[in-house]
C-alpha positions as CSV (number, residue, x, y, z in Angstrom):
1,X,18.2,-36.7,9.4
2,X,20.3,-36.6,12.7
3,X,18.0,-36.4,15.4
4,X,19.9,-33.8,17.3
5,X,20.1,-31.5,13.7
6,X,16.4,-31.9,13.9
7,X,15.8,-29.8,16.5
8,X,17.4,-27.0,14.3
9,X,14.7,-26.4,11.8
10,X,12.3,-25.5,15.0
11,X,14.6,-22.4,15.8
12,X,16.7,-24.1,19.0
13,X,20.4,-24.2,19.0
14,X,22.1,-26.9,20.5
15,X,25.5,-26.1,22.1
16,X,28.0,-28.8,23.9
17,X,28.8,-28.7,27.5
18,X,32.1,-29.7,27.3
19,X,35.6,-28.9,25.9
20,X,39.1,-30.4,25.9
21,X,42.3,-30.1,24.0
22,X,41.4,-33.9,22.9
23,X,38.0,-32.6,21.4
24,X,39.5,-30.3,19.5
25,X,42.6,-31.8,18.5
26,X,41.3,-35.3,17.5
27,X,38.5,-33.4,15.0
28,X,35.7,-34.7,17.3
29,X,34.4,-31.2,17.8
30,X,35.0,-30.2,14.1
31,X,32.2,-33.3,13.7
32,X,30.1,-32.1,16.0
33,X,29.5,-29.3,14.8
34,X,29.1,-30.6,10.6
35,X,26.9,-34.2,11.8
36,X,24.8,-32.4,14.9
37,X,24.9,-28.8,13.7
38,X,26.4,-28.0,17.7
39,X,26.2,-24.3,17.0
40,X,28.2,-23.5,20.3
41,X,30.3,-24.3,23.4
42,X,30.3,-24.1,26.9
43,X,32.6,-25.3,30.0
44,X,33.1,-24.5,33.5
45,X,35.7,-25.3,36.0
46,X,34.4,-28.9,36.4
47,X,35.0,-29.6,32.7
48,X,38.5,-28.0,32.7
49,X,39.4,-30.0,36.1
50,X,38.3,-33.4,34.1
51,X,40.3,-32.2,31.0
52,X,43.6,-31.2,32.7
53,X,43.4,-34.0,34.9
54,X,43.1,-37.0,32.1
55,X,44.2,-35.4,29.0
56,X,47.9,-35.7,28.5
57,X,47.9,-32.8,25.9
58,X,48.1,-30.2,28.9
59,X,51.1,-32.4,30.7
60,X,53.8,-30.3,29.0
61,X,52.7,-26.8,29.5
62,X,51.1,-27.2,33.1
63,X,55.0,-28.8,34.1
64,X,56.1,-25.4,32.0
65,X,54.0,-23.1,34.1
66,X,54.5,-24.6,37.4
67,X,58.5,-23.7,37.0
68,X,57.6,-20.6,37.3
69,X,57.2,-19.2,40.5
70,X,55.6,-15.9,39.7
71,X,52.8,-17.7,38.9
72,X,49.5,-18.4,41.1
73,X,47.2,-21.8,40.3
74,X,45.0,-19.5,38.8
75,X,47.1,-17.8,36.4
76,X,48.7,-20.9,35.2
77,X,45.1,-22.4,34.7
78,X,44.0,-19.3,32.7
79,X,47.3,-20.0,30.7
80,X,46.5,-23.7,29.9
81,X,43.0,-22.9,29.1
82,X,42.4,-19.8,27.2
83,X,44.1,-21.1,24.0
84,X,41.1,-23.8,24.2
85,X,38.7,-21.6,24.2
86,X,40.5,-19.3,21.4
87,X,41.1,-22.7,19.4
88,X,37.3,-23.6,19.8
89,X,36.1,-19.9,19.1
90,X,38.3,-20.0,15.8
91,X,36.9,-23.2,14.9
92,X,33.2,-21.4,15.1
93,X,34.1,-18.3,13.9
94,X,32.8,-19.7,10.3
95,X,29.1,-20.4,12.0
96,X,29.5,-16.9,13.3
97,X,30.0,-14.9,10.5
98,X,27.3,-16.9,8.2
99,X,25.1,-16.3,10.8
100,X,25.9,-12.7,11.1
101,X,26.7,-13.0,15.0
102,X,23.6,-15.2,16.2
103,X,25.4,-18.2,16.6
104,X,28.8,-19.5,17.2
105,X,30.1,-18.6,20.6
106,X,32.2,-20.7,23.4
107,X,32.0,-19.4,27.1
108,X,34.6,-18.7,29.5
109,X,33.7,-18.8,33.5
110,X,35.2,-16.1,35.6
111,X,36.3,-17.5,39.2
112,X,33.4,-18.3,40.9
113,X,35.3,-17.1,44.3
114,X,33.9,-14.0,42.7
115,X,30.2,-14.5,42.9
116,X,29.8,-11.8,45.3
117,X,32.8,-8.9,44.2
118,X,31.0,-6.5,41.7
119,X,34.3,-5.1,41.1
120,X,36.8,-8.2,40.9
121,X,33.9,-9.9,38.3
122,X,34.1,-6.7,36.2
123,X,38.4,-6.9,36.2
124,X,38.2,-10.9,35.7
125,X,36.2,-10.3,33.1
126,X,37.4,-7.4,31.2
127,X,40.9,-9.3,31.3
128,X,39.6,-12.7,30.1
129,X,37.3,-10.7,27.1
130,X,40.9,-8.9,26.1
131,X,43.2,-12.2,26.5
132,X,40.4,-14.1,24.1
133,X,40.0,-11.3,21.7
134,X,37.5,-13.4,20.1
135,X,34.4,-11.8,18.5
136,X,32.3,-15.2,19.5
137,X,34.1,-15.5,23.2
138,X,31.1,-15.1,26.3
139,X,32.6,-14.8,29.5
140,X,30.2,-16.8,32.1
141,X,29.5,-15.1,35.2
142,X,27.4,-16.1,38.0
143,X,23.4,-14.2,38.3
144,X,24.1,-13.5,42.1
145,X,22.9,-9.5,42.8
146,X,26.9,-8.8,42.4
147,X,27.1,-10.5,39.1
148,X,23.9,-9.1,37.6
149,X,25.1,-5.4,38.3
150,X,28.6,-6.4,36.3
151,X,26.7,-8.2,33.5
152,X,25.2,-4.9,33.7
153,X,28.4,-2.7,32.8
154,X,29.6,-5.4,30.9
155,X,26.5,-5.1,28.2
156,X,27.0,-1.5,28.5
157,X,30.8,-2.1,27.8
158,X,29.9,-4.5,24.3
159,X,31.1,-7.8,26.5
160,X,29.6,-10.6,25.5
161,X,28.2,-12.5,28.7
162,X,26.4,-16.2,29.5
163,X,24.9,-15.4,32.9
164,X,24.3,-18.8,34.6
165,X,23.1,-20.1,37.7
166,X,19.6,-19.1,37.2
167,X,16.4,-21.2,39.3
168,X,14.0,-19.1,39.3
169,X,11.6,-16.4,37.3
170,X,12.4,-14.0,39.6
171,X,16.2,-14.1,38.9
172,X,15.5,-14.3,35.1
173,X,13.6,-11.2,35.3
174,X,16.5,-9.0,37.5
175,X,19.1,-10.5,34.6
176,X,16.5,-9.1,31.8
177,X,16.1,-6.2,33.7
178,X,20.3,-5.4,33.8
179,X,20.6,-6.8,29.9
180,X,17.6,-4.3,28.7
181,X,19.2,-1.0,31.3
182,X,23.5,-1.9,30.2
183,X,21.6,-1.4,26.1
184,X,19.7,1.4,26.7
185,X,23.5,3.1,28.2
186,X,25.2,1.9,25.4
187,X,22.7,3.0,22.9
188,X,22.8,6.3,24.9
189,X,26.6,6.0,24.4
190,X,26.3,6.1,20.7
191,X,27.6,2.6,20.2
192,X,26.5,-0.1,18.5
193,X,24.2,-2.9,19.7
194,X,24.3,-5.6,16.7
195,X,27.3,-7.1,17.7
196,X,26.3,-7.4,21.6
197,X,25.3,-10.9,22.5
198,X,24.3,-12.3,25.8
199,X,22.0,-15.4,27.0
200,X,20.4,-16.4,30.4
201,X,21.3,-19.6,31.5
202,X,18.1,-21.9,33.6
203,X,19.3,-24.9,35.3
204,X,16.9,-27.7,34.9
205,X,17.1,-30.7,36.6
206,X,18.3,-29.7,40.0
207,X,15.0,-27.6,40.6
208,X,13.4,-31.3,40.1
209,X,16.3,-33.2,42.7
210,X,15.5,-30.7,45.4
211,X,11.6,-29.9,44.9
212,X,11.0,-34.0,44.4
213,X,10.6,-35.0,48.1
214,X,8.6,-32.2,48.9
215,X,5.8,-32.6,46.0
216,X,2.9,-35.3,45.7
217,X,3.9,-37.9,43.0
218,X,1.3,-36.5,40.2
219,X,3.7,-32.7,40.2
220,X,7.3,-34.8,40.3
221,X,9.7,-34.3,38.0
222,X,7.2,-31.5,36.5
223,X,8.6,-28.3,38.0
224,X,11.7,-27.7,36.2
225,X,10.1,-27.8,33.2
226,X,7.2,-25.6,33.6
227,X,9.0,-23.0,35.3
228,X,11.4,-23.5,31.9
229,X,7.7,-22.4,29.9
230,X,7.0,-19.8,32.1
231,X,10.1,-18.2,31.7
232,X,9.8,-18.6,27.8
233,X,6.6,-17.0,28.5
234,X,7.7,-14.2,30.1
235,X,10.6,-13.6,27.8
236,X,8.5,-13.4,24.6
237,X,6.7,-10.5,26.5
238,X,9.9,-8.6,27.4
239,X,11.7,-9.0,24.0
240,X,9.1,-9.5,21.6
241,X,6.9,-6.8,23.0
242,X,7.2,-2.7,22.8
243,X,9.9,-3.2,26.0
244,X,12.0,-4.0,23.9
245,X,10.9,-3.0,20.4
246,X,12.8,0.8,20.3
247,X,16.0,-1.2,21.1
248,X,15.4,-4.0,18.6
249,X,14.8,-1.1,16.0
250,X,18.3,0.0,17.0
251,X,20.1,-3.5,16.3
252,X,19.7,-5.4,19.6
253,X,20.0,-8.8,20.0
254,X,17.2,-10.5,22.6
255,X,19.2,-12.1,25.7
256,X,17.9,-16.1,25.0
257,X,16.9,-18.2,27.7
258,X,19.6,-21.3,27.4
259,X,18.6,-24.5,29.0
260,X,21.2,-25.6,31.5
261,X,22.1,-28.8,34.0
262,X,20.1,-30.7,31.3
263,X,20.9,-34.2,31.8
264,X,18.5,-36.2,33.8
265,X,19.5,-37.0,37.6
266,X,16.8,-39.1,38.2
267,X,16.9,-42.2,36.3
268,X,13.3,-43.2,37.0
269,X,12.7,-39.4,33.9
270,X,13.6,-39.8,30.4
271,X,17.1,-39.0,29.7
272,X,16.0,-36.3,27.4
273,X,13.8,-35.1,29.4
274,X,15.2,-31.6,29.5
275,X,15.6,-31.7,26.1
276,X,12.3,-32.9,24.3
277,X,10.3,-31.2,26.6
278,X,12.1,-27.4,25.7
279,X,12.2,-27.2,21.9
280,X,11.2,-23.9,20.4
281,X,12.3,-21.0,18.5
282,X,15.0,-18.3,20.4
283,X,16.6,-20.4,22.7
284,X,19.6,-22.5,23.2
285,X,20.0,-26.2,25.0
286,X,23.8,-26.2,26.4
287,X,23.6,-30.5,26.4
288,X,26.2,-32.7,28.1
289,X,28.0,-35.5,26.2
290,X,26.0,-38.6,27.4
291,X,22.5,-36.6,27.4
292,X,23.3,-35.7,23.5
293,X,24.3,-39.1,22.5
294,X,21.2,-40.3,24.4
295,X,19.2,-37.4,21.7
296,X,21.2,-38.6,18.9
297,X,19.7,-42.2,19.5
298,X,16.2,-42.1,20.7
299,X,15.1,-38.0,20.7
300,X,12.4,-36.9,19.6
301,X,12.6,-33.1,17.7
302,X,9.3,-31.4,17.5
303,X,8.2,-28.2,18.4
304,X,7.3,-28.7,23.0
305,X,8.1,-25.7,24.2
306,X,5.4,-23.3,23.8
307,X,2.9,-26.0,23.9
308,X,1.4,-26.7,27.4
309,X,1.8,-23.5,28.6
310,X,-1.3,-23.5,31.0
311,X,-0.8,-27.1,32.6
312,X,2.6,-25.5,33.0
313,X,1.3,-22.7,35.2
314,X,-1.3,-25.4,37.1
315,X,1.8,-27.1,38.0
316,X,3.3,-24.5,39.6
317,X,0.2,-23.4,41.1
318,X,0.0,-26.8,42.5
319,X,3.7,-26.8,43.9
320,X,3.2,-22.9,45.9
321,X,0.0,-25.0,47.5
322,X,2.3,-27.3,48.4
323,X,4.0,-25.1,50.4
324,X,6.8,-24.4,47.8
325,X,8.2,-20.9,47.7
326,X,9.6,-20.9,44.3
327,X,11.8,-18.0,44.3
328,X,13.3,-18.7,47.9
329,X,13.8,-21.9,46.1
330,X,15.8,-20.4,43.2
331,X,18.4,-18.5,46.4
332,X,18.6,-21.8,47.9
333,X,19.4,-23.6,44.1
334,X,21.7,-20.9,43.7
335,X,23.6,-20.9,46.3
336,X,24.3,-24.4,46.6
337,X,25.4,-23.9,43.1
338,X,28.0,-21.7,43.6
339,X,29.4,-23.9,46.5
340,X,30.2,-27.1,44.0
341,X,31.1,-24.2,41.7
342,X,33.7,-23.2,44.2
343,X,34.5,-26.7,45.2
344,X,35.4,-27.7,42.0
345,X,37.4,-24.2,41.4
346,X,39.3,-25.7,44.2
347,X,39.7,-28.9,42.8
348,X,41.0,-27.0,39.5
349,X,43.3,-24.8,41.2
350,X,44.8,-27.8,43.2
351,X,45.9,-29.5,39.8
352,X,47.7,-26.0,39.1
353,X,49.4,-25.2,42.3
């Protein structure tokens, strides 16, 4: 069997981190999705900037959009971009209906210039989910307090949303916290839940880059992924426990943990590191291009991520004596976060002016 397919039977889906007008167009995506079983898509201003910037397919409309003048950068990026993601979601709409909604979806980031406007996220967002009008479309917005109060409305509102930029347990519990309070309004509402669909995006190896130099060799390159356990932890309590059960009775859908920034940074770890260490049932694994043909050749499927679950918590023990504050870690992660998020917004919006 295809080793990344593997992973499958043990209840994680694998979605790509990338997207392109070449990856649709050539059918590379289309084999993605029939050889791996990719079961989703996500991309960010970073990937669009690389895809506008080498792919000659957007030469022709971005020349189009920059004659006209009523135009900002922005608008003319939306207009190159959201028939990708329509193009992509159409292409997975087949994965979403078998699946009856649980997999399937490609996400769409909201400007991160954003990160702190409650109210402009909310409009970005409530224009991007109408432009898409795509049953499987997530629109990405970032977990700062601003964003978790929209993602908030937005659930209420039956948007579908990837919240990203998360580092640390205390983050992943505020983005539960908004998830569980926007169902409970809409159930209150009288509408219906099945069709609501939201996941809670961990970045991985960037906890390891930063916490690295600060830890003794034997807790290195150990953090990210048992914080990634004790989150998993955590979520089976809140969503697989009575918090959750009245809802689930209702037709929720549980807001998965998705593993994020999962390709390796230090080259002295695996290179699927992020990914053998975090398979298990009700989660997602959003994998770069190089880190998934790196699984695809030497990966290992098997069952990791509810296994280890106390030398998990010793190792984060051992990084608070330390002197590690892990949640003022998880600020600090996220805020230098949205800053390349921002820089390469800029970048993006420099190819459009």
């Amino acid at each position: 069997m295809n080793r990344v397919r593997a992973i499958l039977p043990f209840g994680q889906r694998v979605w790509l981190d990338n997207l392109s007008r070449e990856l649709i167009a050539s059918g590379e995506l289309a084999r993605l999705l029939a050889d791996d079983g990719i079961a989703g898509v996500t991309s960010n201003p970073a990937i669009f900037y690389k895809a506008i910037a080498n792919d000659a397919r957007y030469r022709d409309d971005l020349a189009r959009l920059k004659g006209d003048a009523s135009l900002s950068a922005e608008a003319r990026y939306e207009a190159l971009v959201v028939p990708d993601i329509q193009a992509a979601c159409d292409l997975l709409a087949p994965l979403y209906r078998e699946t009856a909604g649980a997999d399937g979806y490609v996400s769409l980031e909201v400007s991160p210039h954003l990160a702190h406007d409650e109210a402009g996220t909310l409009a970005a967002a409530r224009r991007l989910w109408a432009e898409l009008a795509r049953p499987n479309a997530m629109i990405k917005i970032p977990a700062t307090p601003a964003g978790i109060r929209a993602f908030e409305v937005l659930t209420r509102e039956g948007v579908n949303v990837n919240i990203t930029l998360l580092f640390s347990l205390a983050q992943v519990d505020a983005v539960w916290d908004a998830y569980i309070a926007g169902l409970k309004a809409r159930h209150a509402d009288g509408a219906p839940l099945g069709h609501v669909k939201a996941v809670a995006s961990f970045f991985l190896s960037r906890v390891d880059s930063l916490l690295d130099p600060l830890l003794p060799a034997e807790l290195q390159g150990k953090v990210a992924v048992a914080l990634s356990k004790a989150a998993y932890a955590r979520y089976h309590e809140r969503f697989n426990g009575e918090e959750f059960a009245q809802l689930k009775a209702a037709g929720a859908r549980a807001q998965y943990l998705l593993w994020a920034s999962t390709g390796t940074k230090n080259k002295a770890y695996s290179d699927v590191l992020y990914v053998e260490s975090l398979i298990g049932d009700e989660t997602v694994n959003t994998i770069p291009d190089a880190t998934l043909a790196a699984f695809r050749d030497h990966g290992v499927a098997a069952a990791t991520l509810a296994t280890g679950m106390d030398d998990a918590f010793v190792v984060l023990q051992g990084a608070s004596d330390a002197g590690v504050d892990l949640a003022a870690t998880g600020d600090q992660l996220q805020a230098d976060g949205l800053k390349l998020f921002d820089e390469a917004f800029d970048a993006l919006l420099a190819l459009t002016a």
